[in-house]
Short mmCIF file of the C-alpha atoms (twelve columns), coordinates in Angstrom:
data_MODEL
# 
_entry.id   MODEL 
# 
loop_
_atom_site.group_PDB 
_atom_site.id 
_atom_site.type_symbol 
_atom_site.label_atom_id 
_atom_site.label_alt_id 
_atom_site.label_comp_id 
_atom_site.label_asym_id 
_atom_site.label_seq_id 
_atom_site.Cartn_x 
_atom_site.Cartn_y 
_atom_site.Cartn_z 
_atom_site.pdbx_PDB_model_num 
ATOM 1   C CA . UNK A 1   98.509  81.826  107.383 1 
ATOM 2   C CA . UNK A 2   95.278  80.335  107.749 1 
ATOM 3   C CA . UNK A 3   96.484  77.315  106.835 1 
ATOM 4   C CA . UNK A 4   97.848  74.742  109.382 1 
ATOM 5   C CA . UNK A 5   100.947 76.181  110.128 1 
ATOM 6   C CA . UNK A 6   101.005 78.751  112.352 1 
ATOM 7   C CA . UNK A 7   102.043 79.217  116.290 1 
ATOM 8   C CA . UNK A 8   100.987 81.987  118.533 1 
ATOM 9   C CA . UNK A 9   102.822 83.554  121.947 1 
ATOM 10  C CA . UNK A 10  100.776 85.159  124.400 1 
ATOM 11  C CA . UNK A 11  101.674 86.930  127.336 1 
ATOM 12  C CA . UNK A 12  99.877  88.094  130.281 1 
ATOM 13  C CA . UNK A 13  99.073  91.552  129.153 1 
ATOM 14  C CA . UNK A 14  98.007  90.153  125.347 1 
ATOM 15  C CA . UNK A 15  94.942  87.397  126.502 1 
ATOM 16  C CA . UNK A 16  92.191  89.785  125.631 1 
ATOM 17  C CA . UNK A 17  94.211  90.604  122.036 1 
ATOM 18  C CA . UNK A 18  95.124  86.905  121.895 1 
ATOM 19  C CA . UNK A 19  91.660  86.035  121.933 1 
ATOM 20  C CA . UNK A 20  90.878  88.125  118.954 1 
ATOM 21  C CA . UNK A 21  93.368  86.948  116.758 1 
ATOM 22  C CA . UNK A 22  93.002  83.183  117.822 1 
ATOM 23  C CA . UNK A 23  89.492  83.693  116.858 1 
ATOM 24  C CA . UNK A 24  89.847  85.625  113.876 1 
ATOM 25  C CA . UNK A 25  92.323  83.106  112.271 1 
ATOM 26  C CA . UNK A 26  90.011  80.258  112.989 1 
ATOM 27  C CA . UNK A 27  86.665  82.383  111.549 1 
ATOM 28  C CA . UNK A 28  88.784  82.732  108.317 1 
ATOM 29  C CA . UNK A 29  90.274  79.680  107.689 1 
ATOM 30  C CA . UNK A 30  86.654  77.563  108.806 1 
ATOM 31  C CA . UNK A 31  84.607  79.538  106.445 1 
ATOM 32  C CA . UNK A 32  86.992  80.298  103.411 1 
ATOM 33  C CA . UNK A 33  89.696  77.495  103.443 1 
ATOM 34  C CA . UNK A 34  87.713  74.489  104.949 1 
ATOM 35  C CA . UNK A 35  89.742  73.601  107.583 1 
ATOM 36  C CA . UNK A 36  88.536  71.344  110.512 1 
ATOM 37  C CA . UNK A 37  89.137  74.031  113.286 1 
ATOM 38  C CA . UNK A 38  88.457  72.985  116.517 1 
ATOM 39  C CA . UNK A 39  87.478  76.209  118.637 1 
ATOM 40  C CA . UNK A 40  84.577  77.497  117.790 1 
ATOM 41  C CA . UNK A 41  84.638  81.362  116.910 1 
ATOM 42  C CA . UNK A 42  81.633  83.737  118.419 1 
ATOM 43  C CA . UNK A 43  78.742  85.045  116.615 1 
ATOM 44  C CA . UNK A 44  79.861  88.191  116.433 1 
ATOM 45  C CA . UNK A 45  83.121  87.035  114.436 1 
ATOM 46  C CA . UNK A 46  81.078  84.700  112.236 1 
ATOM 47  C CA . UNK A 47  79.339  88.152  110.764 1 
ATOM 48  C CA . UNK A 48  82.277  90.402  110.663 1 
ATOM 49  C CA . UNK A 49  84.486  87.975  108.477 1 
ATOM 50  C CA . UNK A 50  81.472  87.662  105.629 1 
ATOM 51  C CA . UNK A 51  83.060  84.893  104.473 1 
ATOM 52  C CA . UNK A 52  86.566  85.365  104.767 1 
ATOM 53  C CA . UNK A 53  86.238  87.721  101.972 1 
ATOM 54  C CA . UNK A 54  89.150  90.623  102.574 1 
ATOM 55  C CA . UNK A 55  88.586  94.052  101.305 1 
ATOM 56  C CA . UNK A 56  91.318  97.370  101.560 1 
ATOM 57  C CA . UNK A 57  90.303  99.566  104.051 1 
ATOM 58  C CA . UNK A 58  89.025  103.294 102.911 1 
ATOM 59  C CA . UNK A 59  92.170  105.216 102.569 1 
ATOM 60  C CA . UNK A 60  90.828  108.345 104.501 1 
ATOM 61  C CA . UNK A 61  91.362  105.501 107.619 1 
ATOM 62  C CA . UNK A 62  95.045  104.889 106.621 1 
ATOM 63  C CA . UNK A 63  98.018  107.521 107.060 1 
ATOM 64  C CA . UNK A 64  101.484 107.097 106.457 1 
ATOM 65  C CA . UNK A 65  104.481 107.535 108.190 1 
ATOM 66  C CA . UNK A 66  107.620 107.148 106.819 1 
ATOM 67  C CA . UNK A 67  111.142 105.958 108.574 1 
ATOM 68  C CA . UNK A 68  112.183 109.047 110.621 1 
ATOM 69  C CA . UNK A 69  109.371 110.892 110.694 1 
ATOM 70  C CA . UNK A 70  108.401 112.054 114.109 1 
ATOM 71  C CA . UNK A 71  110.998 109.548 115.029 1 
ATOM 72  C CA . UNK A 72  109.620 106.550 113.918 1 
ATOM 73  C CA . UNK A 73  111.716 103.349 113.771 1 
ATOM 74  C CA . UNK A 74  110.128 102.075 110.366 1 
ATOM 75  C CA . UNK A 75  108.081 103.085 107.253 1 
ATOM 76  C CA . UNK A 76  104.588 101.740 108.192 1 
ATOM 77  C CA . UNK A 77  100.809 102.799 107.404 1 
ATOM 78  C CA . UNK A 78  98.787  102.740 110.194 1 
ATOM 79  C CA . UNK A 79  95.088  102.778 111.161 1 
ATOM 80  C CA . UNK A 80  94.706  104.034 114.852 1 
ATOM 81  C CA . UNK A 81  91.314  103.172 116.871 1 
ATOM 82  C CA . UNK A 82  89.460  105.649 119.156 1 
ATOM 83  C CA . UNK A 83  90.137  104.632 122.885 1 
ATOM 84  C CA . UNK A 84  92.509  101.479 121.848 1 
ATOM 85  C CA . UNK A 85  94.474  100.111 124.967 1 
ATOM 86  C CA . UNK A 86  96.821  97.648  122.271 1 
ATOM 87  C CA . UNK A 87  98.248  98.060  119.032 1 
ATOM 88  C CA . UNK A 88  98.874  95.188  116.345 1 
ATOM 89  C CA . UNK A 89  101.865 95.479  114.480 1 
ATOM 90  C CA . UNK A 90  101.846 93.697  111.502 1 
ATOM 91  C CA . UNK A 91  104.635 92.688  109.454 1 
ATOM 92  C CA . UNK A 92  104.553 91.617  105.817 1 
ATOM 93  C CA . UNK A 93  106.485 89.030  103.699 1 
ATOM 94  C CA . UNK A 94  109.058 88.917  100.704 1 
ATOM 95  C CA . UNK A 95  108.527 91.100  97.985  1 
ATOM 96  C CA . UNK A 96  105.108 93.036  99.681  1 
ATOM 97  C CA . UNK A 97  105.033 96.170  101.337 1 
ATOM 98  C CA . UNK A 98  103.234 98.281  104.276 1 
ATOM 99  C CA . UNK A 99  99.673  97.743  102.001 1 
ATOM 100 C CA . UNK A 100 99.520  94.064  101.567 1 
ATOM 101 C CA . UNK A 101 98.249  92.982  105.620 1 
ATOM 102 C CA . UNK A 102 96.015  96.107  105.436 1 
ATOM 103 C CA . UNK A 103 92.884  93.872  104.832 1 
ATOM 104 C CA . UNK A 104 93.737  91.291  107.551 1 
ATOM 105 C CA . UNK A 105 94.535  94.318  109.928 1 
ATOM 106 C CA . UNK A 106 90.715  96.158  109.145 1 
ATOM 107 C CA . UNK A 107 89.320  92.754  109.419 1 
ATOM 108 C CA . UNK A 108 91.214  92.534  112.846 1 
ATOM 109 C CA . UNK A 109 89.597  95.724  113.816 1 
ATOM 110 C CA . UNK A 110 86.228  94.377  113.481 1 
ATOM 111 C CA . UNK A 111 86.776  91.621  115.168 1 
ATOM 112 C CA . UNK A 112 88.287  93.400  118.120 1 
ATOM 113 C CA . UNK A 113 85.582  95.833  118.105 1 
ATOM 114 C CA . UNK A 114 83.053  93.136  118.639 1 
ATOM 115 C CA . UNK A 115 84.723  91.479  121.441 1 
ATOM 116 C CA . UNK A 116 84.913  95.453  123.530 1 
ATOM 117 C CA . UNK A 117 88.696  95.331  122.947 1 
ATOM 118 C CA . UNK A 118 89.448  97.955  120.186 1 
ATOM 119 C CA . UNK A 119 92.874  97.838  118.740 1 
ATOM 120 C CA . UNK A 120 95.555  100.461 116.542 1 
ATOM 121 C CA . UNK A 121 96.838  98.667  113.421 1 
ATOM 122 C CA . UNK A 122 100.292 99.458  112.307 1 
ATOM 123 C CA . UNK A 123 101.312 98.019  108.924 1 
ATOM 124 C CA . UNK A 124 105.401 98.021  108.562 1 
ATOM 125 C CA . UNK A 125 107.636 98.115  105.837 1 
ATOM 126 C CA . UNK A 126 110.237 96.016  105.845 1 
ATOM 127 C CA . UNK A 127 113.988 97.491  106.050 1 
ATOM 128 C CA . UNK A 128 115.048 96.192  102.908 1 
ATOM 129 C CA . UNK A 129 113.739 97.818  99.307  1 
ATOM 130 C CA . UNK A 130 113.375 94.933  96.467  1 
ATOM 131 C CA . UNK A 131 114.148 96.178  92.584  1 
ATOM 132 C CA . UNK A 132 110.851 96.593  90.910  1 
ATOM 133 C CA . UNK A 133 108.918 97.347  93.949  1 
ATOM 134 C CA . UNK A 134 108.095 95.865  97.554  1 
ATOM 135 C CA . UNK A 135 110.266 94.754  100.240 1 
ATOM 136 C CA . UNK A 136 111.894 92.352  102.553 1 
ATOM 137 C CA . UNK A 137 113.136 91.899  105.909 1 
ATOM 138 C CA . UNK A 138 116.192 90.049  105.218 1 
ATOM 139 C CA . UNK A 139 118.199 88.760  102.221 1 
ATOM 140 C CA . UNK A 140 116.921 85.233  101.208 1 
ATOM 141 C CA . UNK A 141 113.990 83.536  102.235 1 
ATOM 142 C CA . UNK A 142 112.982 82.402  105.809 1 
ATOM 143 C CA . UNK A 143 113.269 78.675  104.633 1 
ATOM 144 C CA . UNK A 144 116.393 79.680  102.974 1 
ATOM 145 C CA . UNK A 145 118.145 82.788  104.245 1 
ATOM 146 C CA . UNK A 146 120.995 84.242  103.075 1 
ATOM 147 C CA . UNK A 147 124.487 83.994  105.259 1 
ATOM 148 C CA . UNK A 148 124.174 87.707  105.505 1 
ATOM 149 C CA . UNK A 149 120.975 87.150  107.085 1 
ATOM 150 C CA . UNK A 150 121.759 84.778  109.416 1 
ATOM 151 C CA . UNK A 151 125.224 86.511  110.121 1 
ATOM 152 C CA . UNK A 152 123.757 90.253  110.915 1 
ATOM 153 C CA . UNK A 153 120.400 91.145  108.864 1 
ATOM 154 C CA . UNK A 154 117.509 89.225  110.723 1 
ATOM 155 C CA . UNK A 155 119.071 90.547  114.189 1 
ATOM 156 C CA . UNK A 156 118.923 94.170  112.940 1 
ATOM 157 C CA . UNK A 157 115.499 93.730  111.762 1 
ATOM 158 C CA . UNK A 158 114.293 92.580  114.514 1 
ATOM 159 C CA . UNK A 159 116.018 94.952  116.787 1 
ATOM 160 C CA . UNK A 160 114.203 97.829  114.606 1 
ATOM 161 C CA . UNK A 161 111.377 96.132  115.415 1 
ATOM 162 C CA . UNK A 162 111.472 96.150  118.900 1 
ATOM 163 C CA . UNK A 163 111.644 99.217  118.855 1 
ATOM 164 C CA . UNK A 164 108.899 100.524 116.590 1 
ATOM 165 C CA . UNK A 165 107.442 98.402  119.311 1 
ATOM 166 C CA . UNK A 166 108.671 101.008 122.013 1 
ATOM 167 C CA . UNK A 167 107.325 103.650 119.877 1 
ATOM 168 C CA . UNK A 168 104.125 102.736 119.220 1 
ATOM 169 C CA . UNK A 169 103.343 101.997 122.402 1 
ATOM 170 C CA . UNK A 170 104.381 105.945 123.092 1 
ATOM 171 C CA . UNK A 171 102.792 107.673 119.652 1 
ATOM 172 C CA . UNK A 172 99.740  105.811 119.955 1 
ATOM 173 C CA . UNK A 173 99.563  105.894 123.340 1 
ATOM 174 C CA . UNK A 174 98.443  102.172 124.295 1 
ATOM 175 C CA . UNK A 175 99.387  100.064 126.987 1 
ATOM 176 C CA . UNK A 176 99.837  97.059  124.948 1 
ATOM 177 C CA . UNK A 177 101.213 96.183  121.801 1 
ATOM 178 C CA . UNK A 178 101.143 92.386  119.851 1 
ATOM 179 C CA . UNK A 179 102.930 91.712  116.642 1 
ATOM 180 C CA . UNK A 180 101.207 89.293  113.456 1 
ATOM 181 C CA . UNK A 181 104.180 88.413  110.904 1 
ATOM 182 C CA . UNK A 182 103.376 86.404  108.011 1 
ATOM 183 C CA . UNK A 183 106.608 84.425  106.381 1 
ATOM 184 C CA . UNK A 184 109.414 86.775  106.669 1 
ATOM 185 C CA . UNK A 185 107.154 89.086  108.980 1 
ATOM 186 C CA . UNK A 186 106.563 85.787  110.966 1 
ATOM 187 C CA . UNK A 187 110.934 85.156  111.508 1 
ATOM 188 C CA . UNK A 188 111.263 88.937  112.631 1 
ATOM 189 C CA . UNK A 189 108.323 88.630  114.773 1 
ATOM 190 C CA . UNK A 190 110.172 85.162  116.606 1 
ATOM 191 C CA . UNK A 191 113.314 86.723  116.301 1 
ATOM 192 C CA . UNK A 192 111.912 89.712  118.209 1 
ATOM 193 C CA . UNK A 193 110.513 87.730  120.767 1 
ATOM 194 C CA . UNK A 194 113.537 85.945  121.437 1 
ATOM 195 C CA . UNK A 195 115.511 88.998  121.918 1 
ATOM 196 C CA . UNK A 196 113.411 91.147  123.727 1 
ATOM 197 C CA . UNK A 197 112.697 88.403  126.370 1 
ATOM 198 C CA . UNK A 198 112.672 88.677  129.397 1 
ATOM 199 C CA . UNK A 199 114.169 91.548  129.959 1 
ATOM 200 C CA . UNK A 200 112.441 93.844  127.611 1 
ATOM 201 C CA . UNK A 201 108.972 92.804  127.831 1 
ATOM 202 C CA . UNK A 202 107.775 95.047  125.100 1 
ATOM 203 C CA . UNK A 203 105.615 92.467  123.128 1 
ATOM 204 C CA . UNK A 204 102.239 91.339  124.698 1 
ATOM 205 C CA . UNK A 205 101.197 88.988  121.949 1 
ATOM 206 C CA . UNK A 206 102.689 87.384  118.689 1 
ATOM 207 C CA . UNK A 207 101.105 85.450  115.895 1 
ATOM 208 C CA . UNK A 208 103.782 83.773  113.386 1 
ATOM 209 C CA . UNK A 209 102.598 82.485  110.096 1 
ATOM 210 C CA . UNK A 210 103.379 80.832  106.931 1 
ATOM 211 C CA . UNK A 211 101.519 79.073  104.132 1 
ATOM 212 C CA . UNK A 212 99.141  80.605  102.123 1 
ATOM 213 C CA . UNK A 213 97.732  84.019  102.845 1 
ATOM 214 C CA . UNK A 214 94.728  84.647  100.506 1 
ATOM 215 C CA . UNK A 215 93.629  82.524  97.265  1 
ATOM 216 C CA . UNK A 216 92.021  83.688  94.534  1 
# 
């Protein structure tokens, strides 16, 4: 969100991705929601965010891969960078789909691209198909999840998570690889963390967020 509530993990391997994102959410929510940030984002952000205005990237940047294909943990779309060392998996909320974060991720791009630290962007799906369209991780809401959820769903998803994390490090052959969840995205992202650590030490960097995402 780039509202107040929002909590990042960094580990040693993410600082230089950390830095990005830290600096992109404060660029957006200074300029477009008001908010009395306290770090100070660099020129170079200032110009790439144009006002916290978010566009869709041109689709001849995006492909798609669906669950399965080549092996691939989870539908996602993905946008990979020439010479990127880290990949940003980003993870969407209830009811959206591999699309919606596609903005935030080319904006994220920019950013990186500005600070010498270019990045992959992979956009997942979540595991769970909603009636009429989009999708969720889990049954329920993350401020009101399901007993399902809670008993097996959120675990799964976030196992399947870690790894799409494995496999993007390997398909898109990067060294490092951070996740950005917003709401739903942002539990599978913690839960991920949780169980991965320490022993699998697959995720360099996490932003969690809630709130609200964009405004008309």
């Amino acid at each position: 969100s780039h509202r107040a509530r929002g909590c990042m993990h960094m580990g040693p391997c993410g600082a230089g991705l950390g830095k990005c994102a830290l600096r992109l959410l404060t660029a957006t929510s200074d300029r477009r929601w008001g908010n009395a940030a306290r770090a100070r984002p660099s020129p170079a952000v200032r110009v790439h965010v144009g006002g916290g205005r978010l566009a869709m990237p041109a689709a001849e940047r995006v492909s798609h891969v669906q669950a399965g294909e080549r092996g691939a943990p989870m539908t996602h779309a993905a946008m990979p960078a020439a010479g990127a060392r880290a990949a940003v998996i980003f993870l969407h909320g209830t009811g959206d789909d591999e699309y919606g974060l596609l903005p935030i991720a080319s904006l994220l791009q920019k950013v990186a691209d500005a600070e010498g630290f270019p990045v992959s962007a992979v956009s997942a799906r979540g595991r769970l198909d909603i009636e009429g369209g989009g999708a969720r991780h889990f049954e329920g809401y993350s401020s009101r999840p399901e007993p399902i959820a809670l008993e097996k769903t959120v675990a799964e998803s976030a196992e399947t998570l870690l790894e799409l994390t494995a496999w993007v490090r390997e398909a898109y052959e990067v060294q490092h690889v951070a996740l950005w969840g917003f709401s739903q995205g942002a539990t599978i992202s913690y839960a991920a963390l949780c169980r991965g650590w320490p022993e699998r030490a697959l995720v360099s960097a996490a932003v969690c967020s809630s709130g609200v995402l964009f405004s008309n």
